[in-house]
Structures are given as structure tokens and as C-alpha cells.
C-alpha positions as CSV (number, residue, x, y, z in Angstrom):
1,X,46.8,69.3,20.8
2,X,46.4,65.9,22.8
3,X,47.5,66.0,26.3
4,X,50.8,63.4,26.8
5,X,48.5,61.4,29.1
6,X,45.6,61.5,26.7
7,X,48.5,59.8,23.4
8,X,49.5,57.3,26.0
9,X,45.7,56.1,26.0
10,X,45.4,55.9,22.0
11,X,48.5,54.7,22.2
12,X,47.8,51.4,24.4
13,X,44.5,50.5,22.4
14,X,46.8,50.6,19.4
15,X,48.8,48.2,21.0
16,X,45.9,46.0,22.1
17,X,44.7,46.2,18.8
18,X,48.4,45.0,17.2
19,X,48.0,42.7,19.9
20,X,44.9,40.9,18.7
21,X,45.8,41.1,15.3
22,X,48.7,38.9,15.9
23,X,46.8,36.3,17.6
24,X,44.3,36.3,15.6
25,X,47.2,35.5,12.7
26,X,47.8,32.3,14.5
27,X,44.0,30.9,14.8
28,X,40.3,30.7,13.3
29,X,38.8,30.4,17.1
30,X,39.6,34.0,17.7
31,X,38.2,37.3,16.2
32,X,38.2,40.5,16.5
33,X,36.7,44.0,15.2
34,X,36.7,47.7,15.9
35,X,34.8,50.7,15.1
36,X,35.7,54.5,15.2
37,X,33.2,57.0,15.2
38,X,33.1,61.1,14.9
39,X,29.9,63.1,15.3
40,X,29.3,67.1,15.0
41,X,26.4,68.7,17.0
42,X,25.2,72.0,16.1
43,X,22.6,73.7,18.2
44,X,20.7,77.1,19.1
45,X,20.3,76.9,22.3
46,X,21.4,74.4,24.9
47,X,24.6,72.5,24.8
48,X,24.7,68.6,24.1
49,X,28.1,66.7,23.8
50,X,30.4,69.6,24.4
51,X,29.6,73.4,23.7
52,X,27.0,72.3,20.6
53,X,26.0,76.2,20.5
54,X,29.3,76.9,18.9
55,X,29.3,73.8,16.8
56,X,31.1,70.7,19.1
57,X,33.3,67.9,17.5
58,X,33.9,66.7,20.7
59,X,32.5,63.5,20.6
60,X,34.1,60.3,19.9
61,X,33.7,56.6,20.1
62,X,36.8,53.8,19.6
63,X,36.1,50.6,20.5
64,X,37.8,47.1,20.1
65,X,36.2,43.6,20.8
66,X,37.5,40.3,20.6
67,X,35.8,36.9,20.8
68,X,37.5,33.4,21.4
69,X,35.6,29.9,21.2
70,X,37.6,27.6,23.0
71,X,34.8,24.9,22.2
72,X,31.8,24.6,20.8
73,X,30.1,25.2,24.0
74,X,32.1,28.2,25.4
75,X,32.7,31.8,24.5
76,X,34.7,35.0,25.8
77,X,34.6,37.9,24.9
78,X,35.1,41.6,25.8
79,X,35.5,45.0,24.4
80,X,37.7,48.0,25.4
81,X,35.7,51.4,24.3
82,X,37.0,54.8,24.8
83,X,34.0,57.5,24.2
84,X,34.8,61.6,24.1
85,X,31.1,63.3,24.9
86,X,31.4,66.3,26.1
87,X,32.0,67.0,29.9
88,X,30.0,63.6,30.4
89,X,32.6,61.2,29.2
90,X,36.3,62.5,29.0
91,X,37.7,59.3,26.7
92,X,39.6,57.4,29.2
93,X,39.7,53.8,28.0
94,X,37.1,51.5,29.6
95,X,36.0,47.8,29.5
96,X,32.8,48.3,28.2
97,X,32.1,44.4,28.9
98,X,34.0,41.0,29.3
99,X,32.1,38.0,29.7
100,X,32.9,33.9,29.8
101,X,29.8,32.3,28.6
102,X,28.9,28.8,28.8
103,X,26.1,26.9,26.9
104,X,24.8,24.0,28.9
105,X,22.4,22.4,26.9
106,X,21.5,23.1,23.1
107,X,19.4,21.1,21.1
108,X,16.5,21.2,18.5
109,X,13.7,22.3,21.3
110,X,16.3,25.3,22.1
111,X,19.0,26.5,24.6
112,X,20.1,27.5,28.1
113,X,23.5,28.8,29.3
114,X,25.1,31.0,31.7
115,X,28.0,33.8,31.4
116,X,30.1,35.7,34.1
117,X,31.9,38.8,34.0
118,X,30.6,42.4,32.8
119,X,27.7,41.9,31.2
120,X,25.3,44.0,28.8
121,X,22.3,44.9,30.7
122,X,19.1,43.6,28.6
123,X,17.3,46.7,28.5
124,X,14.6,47.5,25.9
125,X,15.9,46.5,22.3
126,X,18.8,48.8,21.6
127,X,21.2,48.8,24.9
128,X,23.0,45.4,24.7
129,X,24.6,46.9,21.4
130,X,24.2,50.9,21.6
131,X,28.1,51.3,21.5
132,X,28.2,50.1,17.8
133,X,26.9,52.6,15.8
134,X,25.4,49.6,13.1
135,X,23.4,48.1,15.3
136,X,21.5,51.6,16.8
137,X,18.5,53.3,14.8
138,X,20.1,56.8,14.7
139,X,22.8,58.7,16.1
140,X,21.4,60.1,19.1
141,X,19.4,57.4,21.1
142,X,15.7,57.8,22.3
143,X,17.0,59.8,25.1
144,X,13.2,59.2,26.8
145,X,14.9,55.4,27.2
146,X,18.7,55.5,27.0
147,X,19.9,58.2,28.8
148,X,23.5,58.8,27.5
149,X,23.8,61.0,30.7
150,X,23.8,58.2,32.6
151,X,25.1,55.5,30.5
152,X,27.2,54.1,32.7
153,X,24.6,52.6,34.9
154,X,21.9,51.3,31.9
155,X,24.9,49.8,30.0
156,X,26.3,46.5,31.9
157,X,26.5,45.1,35.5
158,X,29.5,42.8,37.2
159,X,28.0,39.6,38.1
160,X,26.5,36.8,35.8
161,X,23.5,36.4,33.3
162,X,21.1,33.3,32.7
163,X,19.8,32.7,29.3
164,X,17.5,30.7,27.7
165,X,15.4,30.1,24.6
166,X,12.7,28.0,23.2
167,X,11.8,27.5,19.4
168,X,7.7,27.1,18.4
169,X,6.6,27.1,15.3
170,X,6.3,30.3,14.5
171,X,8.9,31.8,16.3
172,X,11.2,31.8,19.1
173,X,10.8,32.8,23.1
174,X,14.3,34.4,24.7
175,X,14.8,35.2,28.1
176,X,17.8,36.7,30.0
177,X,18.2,37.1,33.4
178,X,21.4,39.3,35.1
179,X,21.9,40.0,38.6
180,X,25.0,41.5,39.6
181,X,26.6,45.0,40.6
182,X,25.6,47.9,38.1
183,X,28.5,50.6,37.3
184,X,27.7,53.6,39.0
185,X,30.5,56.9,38.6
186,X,29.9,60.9,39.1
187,X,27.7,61.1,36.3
188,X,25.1,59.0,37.6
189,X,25.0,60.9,40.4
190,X,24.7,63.9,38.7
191,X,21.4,61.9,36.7
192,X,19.6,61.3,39.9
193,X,20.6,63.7,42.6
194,X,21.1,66.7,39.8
195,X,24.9,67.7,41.4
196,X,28.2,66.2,42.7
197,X,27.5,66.5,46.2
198,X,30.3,65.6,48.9
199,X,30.0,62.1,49.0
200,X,30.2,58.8,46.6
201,X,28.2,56.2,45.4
202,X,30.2,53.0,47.2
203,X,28.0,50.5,46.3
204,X,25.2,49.1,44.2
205,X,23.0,45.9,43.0
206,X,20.5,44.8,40.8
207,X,18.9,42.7,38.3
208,X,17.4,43.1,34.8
209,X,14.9,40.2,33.4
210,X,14.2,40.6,29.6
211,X,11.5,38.3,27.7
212,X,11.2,38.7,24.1
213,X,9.3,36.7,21.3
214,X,10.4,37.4,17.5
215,X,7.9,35.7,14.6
216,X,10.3,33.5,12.2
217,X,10.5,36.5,9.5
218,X,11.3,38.9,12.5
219,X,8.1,40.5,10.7
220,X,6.8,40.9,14.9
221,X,9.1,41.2,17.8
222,X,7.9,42.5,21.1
223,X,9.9,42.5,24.8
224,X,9.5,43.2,28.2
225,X,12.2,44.2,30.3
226,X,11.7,44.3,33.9
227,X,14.8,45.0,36.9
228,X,15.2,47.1,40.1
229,X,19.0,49.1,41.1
230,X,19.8,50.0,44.5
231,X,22.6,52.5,44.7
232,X,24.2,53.1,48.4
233,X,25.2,56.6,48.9
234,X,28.1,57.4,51.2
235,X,27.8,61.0,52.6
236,X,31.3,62.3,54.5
237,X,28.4,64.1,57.2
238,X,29.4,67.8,55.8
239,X,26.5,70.0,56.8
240,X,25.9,71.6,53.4
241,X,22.2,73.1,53.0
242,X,19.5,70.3,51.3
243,X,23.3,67.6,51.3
244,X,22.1,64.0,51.3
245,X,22.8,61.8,53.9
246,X,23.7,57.9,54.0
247,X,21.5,55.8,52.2
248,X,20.1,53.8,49.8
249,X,18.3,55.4,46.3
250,X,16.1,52.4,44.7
251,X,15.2,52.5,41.0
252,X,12.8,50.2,39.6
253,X,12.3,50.1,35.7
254,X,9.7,48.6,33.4
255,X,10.0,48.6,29.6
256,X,7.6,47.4,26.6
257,X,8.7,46.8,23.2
258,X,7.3,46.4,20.3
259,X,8.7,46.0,16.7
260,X,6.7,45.2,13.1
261,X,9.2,45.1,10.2
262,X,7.9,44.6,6.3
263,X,10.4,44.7,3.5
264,X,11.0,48.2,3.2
265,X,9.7,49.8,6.6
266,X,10.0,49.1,10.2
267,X,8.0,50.5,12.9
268,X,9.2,50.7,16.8
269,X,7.7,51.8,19.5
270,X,8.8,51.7,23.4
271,X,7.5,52.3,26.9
272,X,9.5,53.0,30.0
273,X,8.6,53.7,33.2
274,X,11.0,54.2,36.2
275,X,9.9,54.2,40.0
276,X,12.7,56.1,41.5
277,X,12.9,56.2,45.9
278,X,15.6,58.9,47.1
279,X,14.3,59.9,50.4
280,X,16.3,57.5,52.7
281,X,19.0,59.7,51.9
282,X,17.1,62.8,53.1
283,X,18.1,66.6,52.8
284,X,16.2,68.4,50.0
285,X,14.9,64.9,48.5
286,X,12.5,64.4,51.4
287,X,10.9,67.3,49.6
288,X,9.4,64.9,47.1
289,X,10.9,61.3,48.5
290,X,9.6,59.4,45.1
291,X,9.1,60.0,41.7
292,X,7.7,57.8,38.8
293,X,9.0,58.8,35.4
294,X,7.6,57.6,32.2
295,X,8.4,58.1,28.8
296,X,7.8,56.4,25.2
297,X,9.0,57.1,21.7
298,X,6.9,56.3,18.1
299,X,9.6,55.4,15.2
300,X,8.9,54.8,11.7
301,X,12.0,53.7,9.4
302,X,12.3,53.5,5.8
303,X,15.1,51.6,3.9
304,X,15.1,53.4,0.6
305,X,17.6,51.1,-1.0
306,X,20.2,48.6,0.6
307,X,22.4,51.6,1.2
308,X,19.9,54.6,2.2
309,X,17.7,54.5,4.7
310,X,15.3,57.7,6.4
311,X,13.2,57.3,9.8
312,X,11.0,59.9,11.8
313,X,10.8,59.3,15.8
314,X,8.8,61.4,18.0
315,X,10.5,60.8,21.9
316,X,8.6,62.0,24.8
317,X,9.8,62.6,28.6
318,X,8.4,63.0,31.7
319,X,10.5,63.0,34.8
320,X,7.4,63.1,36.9
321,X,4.4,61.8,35.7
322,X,2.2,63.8,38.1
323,X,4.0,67.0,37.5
324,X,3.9,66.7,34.1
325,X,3.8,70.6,33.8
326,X,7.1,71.0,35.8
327,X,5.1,73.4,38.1
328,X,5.4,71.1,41.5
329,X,9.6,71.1,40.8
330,X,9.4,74.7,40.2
331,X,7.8,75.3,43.4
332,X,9.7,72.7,45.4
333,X,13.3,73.2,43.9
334,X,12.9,76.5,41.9
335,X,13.7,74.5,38.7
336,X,12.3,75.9,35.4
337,X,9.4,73.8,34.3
338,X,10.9,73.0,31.2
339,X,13.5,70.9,33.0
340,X,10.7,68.4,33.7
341,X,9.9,67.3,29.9
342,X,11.3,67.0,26.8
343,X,9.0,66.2,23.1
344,X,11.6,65.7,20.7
345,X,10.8,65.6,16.7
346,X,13.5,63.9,15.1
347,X,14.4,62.9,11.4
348,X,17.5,61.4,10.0
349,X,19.0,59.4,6.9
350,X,21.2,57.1,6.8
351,X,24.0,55.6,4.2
352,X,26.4,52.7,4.1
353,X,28.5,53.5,1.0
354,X,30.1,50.2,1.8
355,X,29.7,47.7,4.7
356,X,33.0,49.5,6.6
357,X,31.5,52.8,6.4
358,X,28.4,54.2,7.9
359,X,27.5,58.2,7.5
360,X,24.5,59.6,8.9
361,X,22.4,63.0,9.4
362,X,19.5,64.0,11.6
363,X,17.9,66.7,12.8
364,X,15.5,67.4,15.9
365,X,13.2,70.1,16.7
366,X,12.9,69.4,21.0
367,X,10.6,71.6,23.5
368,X,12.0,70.9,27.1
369,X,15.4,69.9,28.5
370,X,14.7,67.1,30.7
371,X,17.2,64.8,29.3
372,X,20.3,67.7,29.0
373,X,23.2,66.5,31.4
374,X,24.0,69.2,34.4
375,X,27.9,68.7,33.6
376,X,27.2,70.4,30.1
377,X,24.3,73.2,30.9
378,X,25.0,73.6,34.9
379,X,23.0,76.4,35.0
380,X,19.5,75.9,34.7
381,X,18.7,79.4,34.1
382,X,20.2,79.4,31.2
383,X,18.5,76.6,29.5
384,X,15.7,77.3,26.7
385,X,13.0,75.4,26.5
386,X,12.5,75.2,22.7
387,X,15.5,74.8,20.9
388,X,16.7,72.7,17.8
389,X,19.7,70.0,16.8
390,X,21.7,69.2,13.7
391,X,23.7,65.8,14.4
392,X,26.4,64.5,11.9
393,X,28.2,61.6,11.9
394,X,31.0,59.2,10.3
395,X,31.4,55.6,11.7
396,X,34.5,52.9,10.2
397,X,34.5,49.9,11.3
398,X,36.9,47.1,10.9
């Protein structure tokens, strides 16, 4: 049964979505679409979006977006999303991003323009768009990339964006810039300091700068993403054994991308490595005051016919690139190694029965747990190292 207070939510994007529907009744210049998806996860060992051991439906996505085009030269638009994942995301409604953009100069050579608002972070090829289930490879993200336990940082920023590109001959040169506040909330803190501890994130900045070139045919696209986060941490000075103090965790990313499509296949591949520098805020981080993770995934897709499609990934984590046995965390923090990594093996298909509906499958054999969220396995003794997935999922969209 849905909680009264959990209705009233559904119950207001219903009306926003009766809402836009009646405007956009009264005028071509504004749009707007939804999507609703359901997934399953089934799993041995481990628990991903809700208690997955048992079999867990509790994951959900409902999102609305609207576009208006005052002019020829301006755009806003925005989307409302409420997402269910397990303990990670409890389906509260949320603006997922809301932007005014404004093209300055367009013309045969290319384009530049500037938007304000909330605003998709450009990070590696899939983030700007990982809420529609369309536009992503598979149901479950590269998790070495885009964590979904901390999603609400890698997804958008407060501020503005600077865009640009520039057409050659045989291809086109994009670059976005976006400098603003990232969103940081309890499960990003639970990402990078492993625990709620007393105290908040009350502030945060960045930037993100993405450079991509595509080829004409899209046959060869490859991107660099480059940014840096600083999150300030506000401790209330409780003397809690190993508690962080004041201060100021900085997170700098790097991300290559690479993408060859022929007719039939496409092949992906995509680097990340993250310098991350907690030991400002002292306690048990001065322990190991920085860290460099790095991770990349291999994907191979296969679009058996317009409506079918299979792919095979291989994803591969490191949260320490010189403790890539997890033995240094199990001697400093008494972590189990296996925490450390994770090598996931993953294979899915894919059909669109029609372009509304979107059903997929996939399954992954995974040794390590390094991108598990604490809110859904909170004890680490009780994770398994090997352990295996079955994903399903439906996806409407109108």
C-alpha cells in the first residue's frame, strides 16, 4: 500500500503532467514527453536496488520534461523525475534539470550559446541523458563510470554551461563548459566517506569541460571530459572515534571516450580516473589522505534487427589504483578486500516492440563489491565477493 504522503507525490506530477498537456493544446512552441520505467533485480548474493537476494521490484523511474522555444534563438526546458532504488533513492519528486538557454551566434561555420539553471553535467558519453532509459546502452550503467550510488552528484550542477561547436569537413568539434554548484545529499556522502556521519555537506563547486569530435556518419566519435568538485563538510565537533572534521574533500575526474559504430555493431570503450583528497577533514581519512581511482569498461553492441539488439561489456573498478588487491584498506580500515574492486561480465538484449515501448534483459557475473551502496549492504561482512545479477526491465514512454 502507498503511504498518503507517497499518493500526494504521484498525484502532483499527474497534475503537472495535465498541466502541460493543456498548454501544449494551445501551441506548437511547447512540447513535452514522459517516460515510466520498472525494473526487477534478482541476485545470489549482495543486494542492489532494494533486497535483490529475495527478488526486489523496488525500482522505479517517472519522469516528465517540457521544452518551450520562445524564439528561434532561445530554449527552456526542465524535467521533474521521481526515481524508487532501493534505500538509495526513496521516489520523492525532484528537478532533475531546468535550464534557459541562449544561442548567440549560429551560422554555417558553427555555434556558440550559453544556458543557466540546473544543468546536465557533461560527463563521458552516457550522463547528460542516463535518466531516459532510450538513450542508455543497458539497464544498469557501467557502474566503473556512473555510479548510481552517487548519482546525485555526477548528474547536474546549479550554475550555467558554455557551449560551442565547429563544423570541418569531415565532422564536427563540440565543447561544453559548466561551472556551478554540484548537488550533493546523504548519499554522496555515504560514496565518499563510506557512512552518515554527524555532520552535512553545506556546500560545493565545480566545473566539468567536455570536448568531443564525431566523423559525419557518427562512424568515430571520441571525448574527453575533464572537471574538479569541492565538497565542504560541516562537522557539529561531536567526538565520535575516526568522525571527520570541518573541511573541504576535492575530487578531480578525467574521462576518455571512444566510440566506432558500423551498420550493425557499435563498439565503446571508456576511461575514468578520479583523484580524490579527504584528509583536510581528518579523523580516520588521514589514514590514507588521497586516493586515485581508475576504472574502464570494453562494450561491444549488436543491433540484430531495428527492434532487437544484444551487447557484451566487461566493467572494471578500482577504488585505489595502488591497492588494487584491497589488502592496504583491509589493513588500514579492516575492510574486506573485495570492497576495493569490482570485474563485472555483463550481457543483455534488448527490444522496442514499438517506438513507446522499450523491454530489456541482462545478466552479470561480478567478482568484488566496490560499487555496492553502504545504505543497501551496511555490513560489510556480509558481502560476497563473487556473486551474480539478473536485471529485467519495461520502459513506456510518451
Amino acid at each position: 500500500m502507498l503511504s498518503i504522503w507517497k499518493l500526494s507525490r504521484y498525484l502532483m506530477l499527474g497534475v503537472f503532467v495535465s498541466g502541460m498537456s493543456s498548454i501544449a493544446s494551445a501551441g506548437e512552441q511547447l512540447e513535452f514527453n514522459g517516460f515510466l520505467t520498472q525494473g526487477y533485480f534478482l541476485t545470489d548474493h549482495n543486494r542492489f536496488n532494494g533486497n535483490s537476494e529475495s527478488g526486489s521490484f523496488d525500482f522505479r523511474e517517472l519522469g516528465v520534461n517540457a521544452s518551450w522555444k520562445p524564439s528561434s534563438q532561445m530554449l527552456l526546458t526542465g524535467q521533474v523525475v521521481s526515481r524508487k532504488a532501493g534505500k538509495v533513492d526513496n521516489g520523492d519528486l525532484a528537478l532533475d534539470y531546468a535550464r534557459l538557454d541562449y544561442r548567440m551566434i549560429e551560422s554555417d561555420m558553427g555555434s556558440l550559446g550559453v544556458s543557466v539553471g540546473r544543468i546536465k553535467n557533461p560527463f563521458g558519453f552516457y550522463n547528460a541523458t542516463r535518466d531516459v532509459a532510450f538513450t542508455r546502452p543497458s539497464i544498469v550503467l557501467p557502474q566503473s563510470l556512473y555510479f548510481d550510488k552517487a548519482r546525485t552528484l555526477e548528474l547536474s550542477s546549479d550554475g550555467f554551461m558554455l557551449y560551442g561547436n565547429r563544423f570541418f569537413e569531415t565532422g564536427v568539434l563540440e565543447t561544453e563548459l559548466v561551472i556551478g554548484k554540484p548537488r550533493v545529499d546523504t548519499n554522496v556522502e555515504f560514496a565518499y566517506l563510506n557512512r552518515d556521519w554527524p555532520g552535512e555537506f553545506d556546500d560545493s563547486r565545480g566545473f566539468l569541460l567536455r570536448t568531443e569530435y564525431s566523423l559525419n556518419d557518427y562512424s568515430l566519435i571520441g571525448g574527453v571530459t575533464y572537471g574538479g568538485f569541492r565538497l565542504d563538510f560541516d562537522a557539529p565537533g561531536l567526538s565520535l572515534p575516526g568522525a571527520p572534521g570541518d573541511g573541504t574533500i576535492k575530487i578531480d575526474v578525467l574521462v576518455l571516450s571512444m566510440q566506432y559504430n558500423l551498420q550493425k555493431w557499435s563498439f565503446t570503450g571508456e576511461y575514468f580516473k578520479q583523484d580524490i583528497d579527504w584528509g583536510e577533514l581528518g579523523g580516520v581519512y588521514l589514514l590514507l589522505p588521497e586516493v586515485t581511482s581508475e576504472s574502464f569498461y570494453l562494450q561491444v553492441e549488436h543491433r540484430v534487427s531495428p527492434t532487437v539488439s544484444l551487447f557484451l561489456r566487461r566493467d572494471i573498478l578500482y577504488q585505489d589504483k595502488n591497492d588494487r588487491d584491497g589488502l592496504t584498506a583491509n589493513a588500514l580500515f579492516g575492510r574486506p578486500p573485495h570492497t576495493q574492486y569490482a570485474f563485472d561480465w555483463t550481457f543483455g538484449i534488448g527490444w522496442q516492440p514499438d517506438p513507446n515501448w522499450l523491454l530489456r534483459a541482462e545478466v552479470h557475473n561480478i567478482e568484488g563489491t566496490g560499487w555496492l551502496s553502504v545504505q543497501d549492504n551496511p555490513d560489510d561482512s556480509e558481502r560476497k565477493e563473487n556473486w551474480n545479477m539478473l536485471s529485467l526491465q519495461a520502459t513506456y514512454r510518451f
